[in-house]
ROFI-508335 format. One record per residue (C-alpha): residue in one letter; y, z, x; residue number from 1. Coordinates in pm, whole numbers, plus 50000, padded with zeros to 5 digits. Each point is the difference from the previous one (the first is absolute). Example, Ala and Ser with C-alpha at 12.3 -4.5 7.8 and 13.67 -1.06 7.14 Angstrom:
2
+------+-------+-------+-------+-----+
! type !     Y !     Z !     X ! seq !
+------+-------+-------+-------+-----+
!    a ! 49550 ! 50780 ! 51230 !   1 !
!    s ! 50344 ! 49934 ! 50137 !   2 !
+------+-------+-------+-------+-----+
//
This chain:
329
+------+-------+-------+-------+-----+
! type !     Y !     Z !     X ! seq !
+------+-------+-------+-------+-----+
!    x ! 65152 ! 37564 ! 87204 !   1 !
!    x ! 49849 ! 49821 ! 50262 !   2 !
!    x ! 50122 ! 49667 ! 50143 !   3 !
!    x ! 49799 ! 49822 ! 50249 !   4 !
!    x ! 50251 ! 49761 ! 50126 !   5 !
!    x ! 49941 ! 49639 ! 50175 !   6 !
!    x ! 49819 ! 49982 ! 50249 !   7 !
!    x ! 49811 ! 50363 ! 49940 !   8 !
!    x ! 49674 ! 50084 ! 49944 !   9 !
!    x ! 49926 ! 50339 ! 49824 !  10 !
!    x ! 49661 ! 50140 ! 49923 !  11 !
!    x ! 49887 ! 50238 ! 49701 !  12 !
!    x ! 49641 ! 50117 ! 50120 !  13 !
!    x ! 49886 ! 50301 ! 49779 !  14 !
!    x ! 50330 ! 50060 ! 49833 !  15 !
!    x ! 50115 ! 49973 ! 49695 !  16 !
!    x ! 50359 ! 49839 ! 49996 !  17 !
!    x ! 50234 ! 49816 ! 49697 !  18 !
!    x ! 50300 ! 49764 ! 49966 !  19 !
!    x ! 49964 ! 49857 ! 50318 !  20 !
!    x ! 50222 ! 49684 ! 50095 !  21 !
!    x ! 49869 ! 49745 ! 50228 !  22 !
!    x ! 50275 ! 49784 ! 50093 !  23 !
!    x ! 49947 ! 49598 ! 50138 !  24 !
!    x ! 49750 ! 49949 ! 50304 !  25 !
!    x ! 49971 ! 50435 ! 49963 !  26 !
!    x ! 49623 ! 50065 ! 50007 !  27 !
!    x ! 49855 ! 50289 ! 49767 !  28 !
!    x ! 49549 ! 50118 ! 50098 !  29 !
!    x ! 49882 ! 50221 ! 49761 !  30 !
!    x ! 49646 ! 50064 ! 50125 !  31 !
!    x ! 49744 ! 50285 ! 50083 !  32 !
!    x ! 50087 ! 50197 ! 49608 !  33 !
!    x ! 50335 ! 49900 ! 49985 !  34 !
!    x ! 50156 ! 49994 ! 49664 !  35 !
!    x ! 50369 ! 49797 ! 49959 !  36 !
!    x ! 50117 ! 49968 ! 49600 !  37 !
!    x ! 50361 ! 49829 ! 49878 !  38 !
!    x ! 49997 ! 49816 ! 50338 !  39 !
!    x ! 50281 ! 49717 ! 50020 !  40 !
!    x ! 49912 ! 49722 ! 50207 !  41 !
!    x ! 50192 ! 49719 ! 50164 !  42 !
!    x ! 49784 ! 49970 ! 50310 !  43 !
!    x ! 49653 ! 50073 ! 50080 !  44 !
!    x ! 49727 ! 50312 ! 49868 !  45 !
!    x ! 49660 ! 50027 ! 50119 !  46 !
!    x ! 49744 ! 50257 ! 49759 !  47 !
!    x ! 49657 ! 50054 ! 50176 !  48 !
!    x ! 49692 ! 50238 ! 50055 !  49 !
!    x ! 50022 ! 50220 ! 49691 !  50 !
!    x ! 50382 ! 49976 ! 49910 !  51 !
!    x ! 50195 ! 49921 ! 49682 !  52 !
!    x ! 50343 ! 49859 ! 49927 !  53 !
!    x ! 50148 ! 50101 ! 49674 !  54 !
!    x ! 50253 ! 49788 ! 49800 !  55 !
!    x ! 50107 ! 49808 ! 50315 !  56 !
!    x ! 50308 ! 49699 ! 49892 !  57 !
!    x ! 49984 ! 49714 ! 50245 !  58 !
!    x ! 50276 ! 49826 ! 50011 !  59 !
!    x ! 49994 ! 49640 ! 50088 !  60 !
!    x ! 50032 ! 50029 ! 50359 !  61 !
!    x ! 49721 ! 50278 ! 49962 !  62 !
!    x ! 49590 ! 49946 ! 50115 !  63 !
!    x ! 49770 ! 50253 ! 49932 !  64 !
!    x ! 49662 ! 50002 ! 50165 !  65 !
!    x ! 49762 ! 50189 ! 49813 !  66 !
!    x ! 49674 ! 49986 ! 50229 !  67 !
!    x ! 49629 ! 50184 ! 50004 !  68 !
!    x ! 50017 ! 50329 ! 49852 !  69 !
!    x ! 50368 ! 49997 ! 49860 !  70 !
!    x ! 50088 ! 50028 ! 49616 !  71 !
!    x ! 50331 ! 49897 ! 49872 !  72 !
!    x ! 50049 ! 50062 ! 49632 !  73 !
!    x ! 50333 ! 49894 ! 49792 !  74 !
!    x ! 50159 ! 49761 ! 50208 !  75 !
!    x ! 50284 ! 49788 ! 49927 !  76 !
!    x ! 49974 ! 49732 ! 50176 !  77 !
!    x ! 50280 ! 49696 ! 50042 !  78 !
!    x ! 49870 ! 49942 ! 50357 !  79 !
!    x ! 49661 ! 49939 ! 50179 !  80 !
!    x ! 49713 ! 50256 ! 49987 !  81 !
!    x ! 49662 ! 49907 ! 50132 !  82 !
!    x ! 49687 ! 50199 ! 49946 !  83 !
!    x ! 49801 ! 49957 ! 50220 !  84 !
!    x ! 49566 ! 50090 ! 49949 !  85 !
!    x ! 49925 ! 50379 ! 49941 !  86 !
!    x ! 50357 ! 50034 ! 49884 !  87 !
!    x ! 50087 ! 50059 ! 49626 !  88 !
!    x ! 50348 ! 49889 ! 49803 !  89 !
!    x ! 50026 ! 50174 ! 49645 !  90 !
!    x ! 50177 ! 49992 ! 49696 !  91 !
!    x ! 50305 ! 49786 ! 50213 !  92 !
!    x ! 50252 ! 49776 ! 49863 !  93 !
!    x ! 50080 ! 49613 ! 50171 !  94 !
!    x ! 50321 ! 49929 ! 49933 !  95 !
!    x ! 50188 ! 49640 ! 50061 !  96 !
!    x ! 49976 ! 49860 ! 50318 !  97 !
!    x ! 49720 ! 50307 ! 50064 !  98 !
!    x ! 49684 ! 49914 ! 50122 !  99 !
!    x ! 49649 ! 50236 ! 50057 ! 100 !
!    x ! 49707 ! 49812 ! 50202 ! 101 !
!    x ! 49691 ! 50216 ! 50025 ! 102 !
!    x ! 49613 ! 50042 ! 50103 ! 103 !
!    x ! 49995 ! 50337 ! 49884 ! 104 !
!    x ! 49993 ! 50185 ! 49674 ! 105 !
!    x ! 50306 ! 49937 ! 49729 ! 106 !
!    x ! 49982 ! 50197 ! 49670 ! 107 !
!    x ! 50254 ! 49934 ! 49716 ! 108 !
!    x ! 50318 ! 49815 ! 50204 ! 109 !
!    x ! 50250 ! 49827 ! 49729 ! 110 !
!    x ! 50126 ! 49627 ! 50162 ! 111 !
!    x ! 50339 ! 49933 ! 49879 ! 112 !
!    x ! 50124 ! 49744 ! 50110 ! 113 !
!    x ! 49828 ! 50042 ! 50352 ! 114 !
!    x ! 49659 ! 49885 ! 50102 ! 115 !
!    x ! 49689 ! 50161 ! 50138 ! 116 !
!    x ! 49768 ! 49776 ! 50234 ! 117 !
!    x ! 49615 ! 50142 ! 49960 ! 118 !
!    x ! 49842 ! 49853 ! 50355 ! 119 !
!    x ! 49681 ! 50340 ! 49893 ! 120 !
!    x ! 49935 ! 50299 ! 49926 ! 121 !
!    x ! 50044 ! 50105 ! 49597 ! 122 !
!    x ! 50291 ! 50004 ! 49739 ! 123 !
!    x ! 49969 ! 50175 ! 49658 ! 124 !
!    x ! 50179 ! 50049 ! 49702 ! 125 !
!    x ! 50296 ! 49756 ! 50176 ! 126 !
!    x ! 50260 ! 49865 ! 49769 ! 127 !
!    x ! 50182 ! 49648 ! 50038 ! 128 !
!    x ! 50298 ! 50052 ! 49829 ! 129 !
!    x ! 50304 ! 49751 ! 49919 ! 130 !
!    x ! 50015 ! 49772 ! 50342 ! 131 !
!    x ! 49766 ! 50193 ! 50184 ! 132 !
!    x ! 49710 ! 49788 ! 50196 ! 133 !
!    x ! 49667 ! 50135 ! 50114 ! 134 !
!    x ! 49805 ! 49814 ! 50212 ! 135 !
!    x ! 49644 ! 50078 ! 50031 ! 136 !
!    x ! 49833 ! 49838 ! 50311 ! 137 !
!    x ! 49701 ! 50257 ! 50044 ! 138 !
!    x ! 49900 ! 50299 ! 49922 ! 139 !
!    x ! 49986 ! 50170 ! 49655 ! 140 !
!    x ! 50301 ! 50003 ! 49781 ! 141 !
!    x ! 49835 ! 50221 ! 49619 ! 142 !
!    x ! 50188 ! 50025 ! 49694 ! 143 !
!    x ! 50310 ! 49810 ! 50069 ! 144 !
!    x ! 50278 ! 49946 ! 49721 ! 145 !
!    x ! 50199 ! 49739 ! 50023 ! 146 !
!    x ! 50327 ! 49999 ! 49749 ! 147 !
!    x ! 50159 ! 49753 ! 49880 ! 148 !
!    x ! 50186 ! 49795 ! 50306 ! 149 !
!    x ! 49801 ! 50127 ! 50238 ! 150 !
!    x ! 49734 ! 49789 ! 50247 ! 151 !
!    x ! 49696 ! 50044 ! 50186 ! 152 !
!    x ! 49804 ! 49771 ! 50191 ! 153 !
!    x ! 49674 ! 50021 ! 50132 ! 154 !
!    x ! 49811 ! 49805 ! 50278 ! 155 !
!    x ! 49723 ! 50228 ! 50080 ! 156 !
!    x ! 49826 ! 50366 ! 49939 ! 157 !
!    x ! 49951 ! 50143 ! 49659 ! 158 !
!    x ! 50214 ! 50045 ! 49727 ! 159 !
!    x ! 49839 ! 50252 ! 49709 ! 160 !
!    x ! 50141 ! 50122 ! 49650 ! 161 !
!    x ! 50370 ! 49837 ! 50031 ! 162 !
!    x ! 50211 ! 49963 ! 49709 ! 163 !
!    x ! 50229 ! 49735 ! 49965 ! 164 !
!    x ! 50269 ! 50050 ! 49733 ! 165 !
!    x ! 50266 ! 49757 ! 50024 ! 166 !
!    x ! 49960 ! 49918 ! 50391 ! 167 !
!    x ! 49855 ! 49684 ! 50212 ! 168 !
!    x ! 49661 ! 50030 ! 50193 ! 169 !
!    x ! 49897 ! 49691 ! 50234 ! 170 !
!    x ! 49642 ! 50053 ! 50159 ! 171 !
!    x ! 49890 ! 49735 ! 50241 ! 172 !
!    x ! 49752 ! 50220 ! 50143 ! 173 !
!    x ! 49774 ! 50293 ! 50023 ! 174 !
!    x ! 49891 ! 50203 ! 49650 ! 175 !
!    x ! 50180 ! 50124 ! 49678 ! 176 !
!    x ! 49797 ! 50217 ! 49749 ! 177 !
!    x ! 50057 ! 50210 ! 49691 ! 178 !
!    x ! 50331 ! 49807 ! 49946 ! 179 !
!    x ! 50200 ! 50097 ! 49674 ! 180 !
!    x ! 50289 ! 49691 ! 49939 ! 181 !
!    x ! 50156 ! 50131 ! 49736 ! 182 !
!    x ! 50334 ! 49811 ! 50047 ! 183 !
!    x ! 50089 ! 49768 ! 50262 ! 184 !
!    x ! 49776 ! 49779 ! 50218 ! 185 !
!    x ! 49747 ! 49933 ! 50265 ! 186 !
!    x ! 49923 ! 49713 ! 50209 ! 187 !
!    x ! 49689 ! 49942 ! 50162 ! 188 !
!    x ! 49998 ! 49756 ! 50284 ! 189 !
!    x ! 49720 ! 50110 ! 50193 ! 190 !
!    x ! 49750 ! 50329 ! 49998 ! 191 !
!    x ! 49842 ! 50179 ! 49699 ! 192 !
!    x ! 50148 ! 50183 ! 49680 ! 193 !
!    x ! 49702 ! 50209 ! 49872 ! 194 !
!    x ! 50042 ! 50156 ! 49643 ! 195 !
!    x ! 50374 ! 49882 ! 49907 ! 196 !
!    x ! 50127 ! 50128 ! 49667 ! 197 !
!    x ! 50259 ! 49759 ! 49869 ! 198 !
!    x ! 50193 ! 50148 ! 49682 ! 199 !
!    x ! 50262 ! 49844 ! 49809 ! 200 !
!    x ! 50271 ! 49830 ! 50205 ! 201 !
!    x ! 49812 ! 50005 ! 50317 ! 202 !
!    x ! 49936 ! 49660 ! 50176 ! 203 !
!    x ! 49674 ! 49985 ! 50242 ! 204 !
!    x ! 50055 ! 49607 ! 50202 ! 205 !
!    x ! 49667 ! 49995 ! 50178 ! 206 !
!    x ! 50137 ! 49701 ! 50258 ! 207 !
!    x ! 49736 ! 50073 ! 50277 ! 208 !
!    x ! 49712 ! 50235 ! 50065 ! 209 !
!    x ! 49801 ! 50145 ! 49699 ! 210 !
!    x ! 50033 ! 50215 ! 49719 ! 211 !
!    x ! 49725 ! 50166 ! 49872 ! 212 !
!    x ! 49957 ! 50263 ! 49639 ! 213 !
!    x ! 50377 ! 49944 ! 49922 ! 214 !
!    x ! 50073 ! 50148 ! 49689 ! 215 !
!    x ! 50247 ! 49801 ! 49779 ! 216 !
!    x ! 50155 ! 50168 ! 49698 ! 217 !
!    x ! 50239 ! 49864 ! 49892 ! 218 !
!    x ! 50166 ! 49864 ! 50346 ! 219 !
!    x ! 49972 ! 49663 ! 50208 ! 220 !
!    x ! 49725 ! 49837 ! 50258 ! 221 !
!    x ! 50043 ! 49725 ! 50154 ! 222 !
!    x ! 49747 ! 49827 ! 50251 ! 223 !
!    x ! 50219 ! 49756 ! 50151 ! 224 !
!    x ! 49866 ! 49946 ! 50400 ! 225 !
!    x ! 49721 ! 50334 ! 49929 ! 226 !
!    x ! 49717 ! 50061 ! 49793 ! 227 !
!    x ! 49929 ! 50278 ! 49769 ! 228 !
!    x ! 49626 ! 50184 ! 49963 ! 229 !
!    x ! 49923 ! 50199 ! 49663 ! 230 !
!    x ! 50352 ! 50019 ! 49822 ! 231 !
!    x ! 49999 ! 50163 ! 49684 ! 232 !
!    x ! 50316 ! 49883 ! 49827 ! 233 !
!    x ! 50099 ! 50196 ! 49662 ! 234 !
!    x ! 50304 ! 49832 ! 49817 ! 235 !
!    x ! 50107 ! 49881 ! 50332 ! 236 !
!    x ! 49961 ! 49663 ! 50157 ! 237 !
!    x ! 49822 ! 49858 ! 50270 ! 238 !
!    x ! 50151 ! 49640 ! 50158 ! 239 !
!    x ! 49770 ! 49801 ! 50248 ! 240 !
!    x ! 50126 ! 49734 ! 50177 ! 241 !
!    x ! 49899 ! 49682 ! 50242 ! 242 !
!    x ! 49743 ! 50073 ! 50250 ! 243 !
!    x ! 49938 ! 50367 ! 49872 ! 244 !
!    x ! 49698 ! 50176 ! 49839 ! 245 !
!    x ! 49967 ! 50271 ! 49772 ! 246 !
!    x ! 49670 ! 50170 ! 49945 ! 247 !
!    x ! 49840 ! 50239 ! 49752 ! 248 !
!    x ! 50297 ! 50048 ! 49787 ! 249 !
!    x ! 49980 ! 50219 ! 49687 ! 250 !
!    x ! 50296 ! 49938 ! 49721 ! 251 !
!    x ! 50007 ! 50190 ! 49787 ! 252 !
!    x ! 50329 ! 50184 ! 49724 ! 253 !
!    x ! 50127 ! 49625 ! 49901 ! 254 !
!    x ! 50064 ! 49939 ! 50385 ! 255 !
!    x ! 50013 ! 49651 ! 50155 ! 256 !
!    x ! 49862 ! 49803 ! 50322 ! 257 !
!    x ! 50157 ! 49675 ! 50043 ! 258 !
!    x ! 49816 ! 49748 ! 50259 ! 259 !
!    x ! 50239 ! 49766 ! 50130 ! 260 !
!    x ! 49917 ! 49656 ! 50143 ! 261 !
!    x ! 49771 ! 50042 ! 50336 ! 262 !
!    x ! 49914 ! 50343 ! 49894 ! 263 !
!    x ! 49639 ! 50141 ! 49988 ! 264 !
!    x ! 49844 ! 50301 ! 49787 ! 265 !
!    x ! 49610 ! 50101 ! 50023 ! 266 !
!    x ! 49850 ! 50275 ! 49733 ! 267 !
!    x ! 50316 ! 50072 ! 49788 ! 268 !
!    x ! 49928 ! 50223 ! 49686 ! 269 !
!    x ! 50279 ! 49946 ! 49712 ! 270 !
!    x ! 49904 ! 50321 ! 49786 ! 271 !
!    x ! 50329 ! 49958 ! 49723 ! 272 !
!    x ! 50277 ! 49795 ! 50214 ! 273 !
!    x ! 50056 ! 49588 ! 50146 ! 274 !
!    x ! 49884 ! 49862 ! 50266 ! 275 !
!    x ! 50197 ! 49623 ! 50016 ! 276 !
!    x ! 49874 ! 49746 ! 50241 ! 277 !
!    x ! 50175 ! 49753 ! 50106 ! 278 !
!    x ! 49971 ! 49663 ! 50077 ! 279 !
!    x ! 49875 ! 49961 ! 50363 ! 280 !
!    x ! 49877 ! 50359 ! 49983 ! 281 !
!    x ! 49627 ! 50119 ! 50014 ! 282 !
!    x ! 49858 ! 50302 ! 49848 ! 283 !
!    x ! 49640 ! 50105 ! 49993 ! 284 !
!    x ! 49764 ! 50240 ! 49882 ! 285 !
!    x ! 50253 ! 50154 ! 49703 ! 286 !
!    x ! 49843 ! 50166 ! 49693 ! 287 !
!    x ! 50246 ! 50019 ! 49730 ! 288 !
!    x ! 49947 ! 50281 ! 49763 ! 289 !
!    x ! 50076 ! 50023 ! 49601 ! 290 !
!    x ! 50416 ! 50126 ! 50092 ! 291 !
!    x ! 50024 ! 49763 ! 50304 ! 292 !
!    x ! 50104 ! 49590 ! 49971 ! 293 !
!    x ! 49953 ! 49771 ! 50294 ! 294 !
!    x ! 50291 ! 49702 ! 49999 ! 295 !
!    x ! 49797 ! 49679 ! 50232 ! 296 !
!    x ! 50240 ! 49711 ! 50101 ! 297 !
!    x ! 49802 ! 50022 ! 50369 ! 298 !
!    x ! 49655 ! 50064 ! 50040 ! 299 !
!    x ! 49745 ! 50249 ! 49814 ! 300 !
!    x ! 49660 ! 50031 ! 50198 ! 301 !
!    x ! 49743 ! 50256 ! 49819 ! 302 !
!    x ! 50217 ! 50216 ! 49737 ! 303 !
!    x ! 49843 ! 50225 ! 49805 ! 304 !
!    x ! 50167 ! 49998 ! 49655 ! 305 !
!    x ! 49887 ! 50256 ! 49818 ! 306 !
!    x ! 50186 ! 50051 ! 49632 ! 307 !
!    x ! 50290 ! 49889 ! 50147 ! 308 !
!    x ! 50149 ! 49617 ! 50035 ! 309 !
!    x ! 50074 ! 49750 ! 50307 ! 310 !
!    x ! 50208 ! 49739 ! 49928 ! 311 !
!    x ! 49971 ! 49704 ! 50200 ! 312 !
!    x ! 50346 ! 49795 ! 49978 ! 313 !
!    x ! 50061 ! 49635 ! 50052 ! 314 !
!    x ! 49914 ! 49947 ! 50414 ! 315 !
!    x ! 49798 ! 50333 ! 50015 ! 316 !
!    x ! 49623 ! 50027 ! 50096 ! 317 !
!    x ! 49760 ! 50285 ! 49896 ! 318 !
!    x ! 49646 ! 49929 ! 50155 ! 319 !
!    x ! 49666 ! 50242 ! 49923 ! 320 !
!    x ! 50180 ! 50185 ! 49769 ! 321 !
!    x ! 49744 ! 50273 ! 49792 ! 322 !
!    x ! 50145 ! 50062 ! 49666 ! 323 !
!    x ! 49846 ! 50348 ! 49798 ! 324 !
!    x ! 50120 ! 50233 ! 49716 ! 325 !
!    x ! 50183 ! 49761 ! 49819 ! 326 !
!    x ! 50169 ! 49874 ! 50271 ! 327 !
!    x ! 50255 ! 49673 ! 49977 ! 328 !
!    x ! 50098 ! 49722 ! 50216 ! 329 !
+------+-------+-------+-------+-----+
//
């Protein structure tokens, strides 16, 4: 076995070499074709220009340096590992205390308890496991899972086909789309969620930004600070608070939107659910269908009722309400 002690520097340039150990402030370059596999780390590794590092452990004293050209697959990682653009990470795991930062190319690393820092570049099939962070702040980060304890939190790039089952999301900027929450929640403080599926013990709390063709069965919205755009909620619930606005919402499945005080709606369709306005609230533009009720203790402006019933409690308005098909109010 090879030890590269402190204060070395040792260079594997179109060999093939294994169980090398790279002791504190030892230096290990693997470039030019260079292959290094069951590496142990406590100081420094640099993999460039066509080389790979196999099933490298860094230690926590241990950085490894993956830059242009270099692969490192299987790492285990309780230290620092930065990859940089044109370099690519795969199938790693972050442990506690780990960190990975990267512009590059990341397929399939597990966080555990560590955190990986996305400043670019692309991440896929990534899983946020028990108090593991991910923080996306560019790039492209596809098909994410994150478990249950786990967090990710996104400021900017694009975040496509995640799954959150059991973990915390906070986005306060850039894009999610194609988002399964199938357990757990997501915050939205700023940015866009595209094409959310909430299921059954998922909670969506739109607090910022906008939400558009969320899909609600059976799970939890909230526009509390955001607005939502075309939410179809299916024996879920939709809550709309003060100073927010949802618009073009289909219920349908017995599912619910409740319109708090200061809260606005425009072109809701209740197909066979509740819609419940309350006093102080606004809604607009609804057609009510034979399955669907509409509850007014606010304001009512144009419903279409048709076969179905608005009721219009003590303190509640309805104006230019068109009433068809056996309708009731």
């Amino acid at each position: 076995m090879t030890t590269v002690t402190s204060g070395q520097t040792y260079y594997v340039n179109g060999t093939t070499q294994s169980g090398i150990l790279v002791d504190y402030t030892g230096q290990l370059i693997v470039e030019s074709g260079g292959v290094v596999s069951t590496t142990t780390l406590n100081g420094l590794m640099t993999v460039s220009n066509g080389s790979y590092a196999f099933y490298t452990t860094i230690s926590a004293t241990g950085d490894a340096i993956i830059a242009s050209g270099g692969t490192e697959f299987g790492a285990d990682n309780s230290g620092f590992e930065l990859v940089q653009a044109g370099g690519t990470a795969e199938y790693g795991v972050i442990h506690y205390n780990g960190t990975q930062q990267f512009d590059g190319k990341d397929i399939g690393t597990i966080i555990s308890g560590g955190q990986q820092i996305v400043d670019g570049g692309t991440t896929s099939n990534v899983v946020v496991d028990y108090a593991g962070v991910q923080y996306i702040l560019g790039g492209v980060a596809a098909f994410t899972t994150v478990s249950s304890g786990g967090f990710l939190y996104m400021s900017g790039g694009l975040l496509s086909g995640m799954v959150v089952n059991g973990g915390s999301v906070f986005i306060s900027g850039g894009t999610a789309t194609a988002t399964l929450l199938s357990n757990g929640a997501i915050t939205l403080t700023g940015g866009a969620a595209f094409a959310t599926r909430v299921d059954s013990g998922g909670d969506f709390f739109a607090l910022g930004g906008t939400a558009y063709d969320t899909g609600v069965y059976d799970g939890f919205i909230e526009a509390s600070g955001g607005s939502t755009v075309d939410t179809l909620v299916s024996a879920g619930t939709e809550e709309v608070f003060y100073d927010c606005e949802a618009t073009g919402t289909f219920i349908e499945g017995g599912g619910a939107q409740v319109l708090y005080s200061g809260a606005t709606a425009f072109g809701t369709v209740v197909m066979s659910g509740t819609e419940t306005i309350s006093a102080g609230a606004l809604d607009s533009g609804t057609t009510i269908s034979s399955l669907g009720q509409q509850t007014v203790y606010g304001a009512a402006d144009g419903a279409l009722v048709s076969g179905a019933t608005q009721y219009i409690s003590s303190g509640g308005v309805a104006y230019h309400t068109v009433i068809r098909d056996f309708g009731n109010q």
